[in-house]
C-alpha positions as CSV (number, residue, x, y, z in Angstrom):
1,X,-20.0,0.8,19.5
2,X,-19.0,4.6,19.5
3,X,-22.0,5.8,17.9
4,X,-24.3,3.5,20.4
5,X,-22.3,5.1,23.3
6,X,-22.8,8.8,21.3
7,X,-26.1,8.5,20.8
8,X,-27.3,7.3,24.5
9,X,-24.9,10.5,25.4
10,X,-26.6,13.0,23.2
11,X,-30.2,11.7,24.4
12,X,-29.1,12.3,28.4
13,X,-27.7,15.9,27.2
14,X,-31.6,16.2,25.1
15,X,-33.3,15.2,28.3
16,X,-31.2,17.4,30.6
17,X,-31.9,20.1,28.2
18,X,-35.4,19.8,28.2
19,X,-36.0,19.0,31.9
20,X,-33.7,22.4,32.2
21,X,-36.2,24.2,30.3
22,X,-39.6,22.6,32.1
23,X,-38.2,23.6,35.6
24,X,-37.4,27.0,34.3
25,X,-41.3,27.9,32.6
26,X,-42.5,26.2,36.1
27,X,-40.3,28.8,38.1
28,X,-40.7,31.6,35.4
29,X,-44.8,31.3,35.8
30,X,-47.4,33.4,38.2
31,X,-46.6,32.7,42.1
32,X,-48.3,30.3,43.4
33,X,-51.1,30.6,46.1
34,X,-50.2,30.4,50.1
35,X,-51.7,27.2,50.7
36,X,-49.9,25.7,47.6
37,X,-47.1,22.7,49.1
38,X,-43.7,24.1,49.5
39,X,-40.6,21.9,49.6
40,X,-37.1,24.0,51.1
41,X,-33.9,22.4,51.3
42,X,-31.4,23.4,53.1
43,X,-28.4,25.6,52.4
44,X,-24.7,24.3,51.8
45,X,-22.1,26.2,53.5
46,X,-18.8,25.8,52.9
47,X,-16.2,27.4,54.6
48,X,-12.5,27.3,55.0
49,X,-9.9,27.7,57.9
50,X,-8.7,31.0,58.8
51,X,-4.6,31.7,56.8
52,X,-1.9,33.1,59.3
């Protein structure tokens, strides 16, 4: 049962890997023209309470 469990893990780190890889030659490539579709997403901000 270990090695099923090892081998489903190393093909979601394969898949990660290469998915990893896609997104960076898509972002690496020539810009894209103006009236191409954009999707932004918000920012996270976290911030914390001022310490006396």
């Amino acid at each position: 049962m270990d090695r099923f469990y090892r081998g489903v893990e190393t093909g979601v780190l394969g898949l990660s890997f290469c998915l990893g890889l896609a997104a960076f030659a898509v972002l690496a490539g020539p810009p894209r023209e103006a009236d191409a579709l954009a999707v932004t997403l918000p920012m996270l901000s976290v911030t914390t309470g001022a310490t006396p």
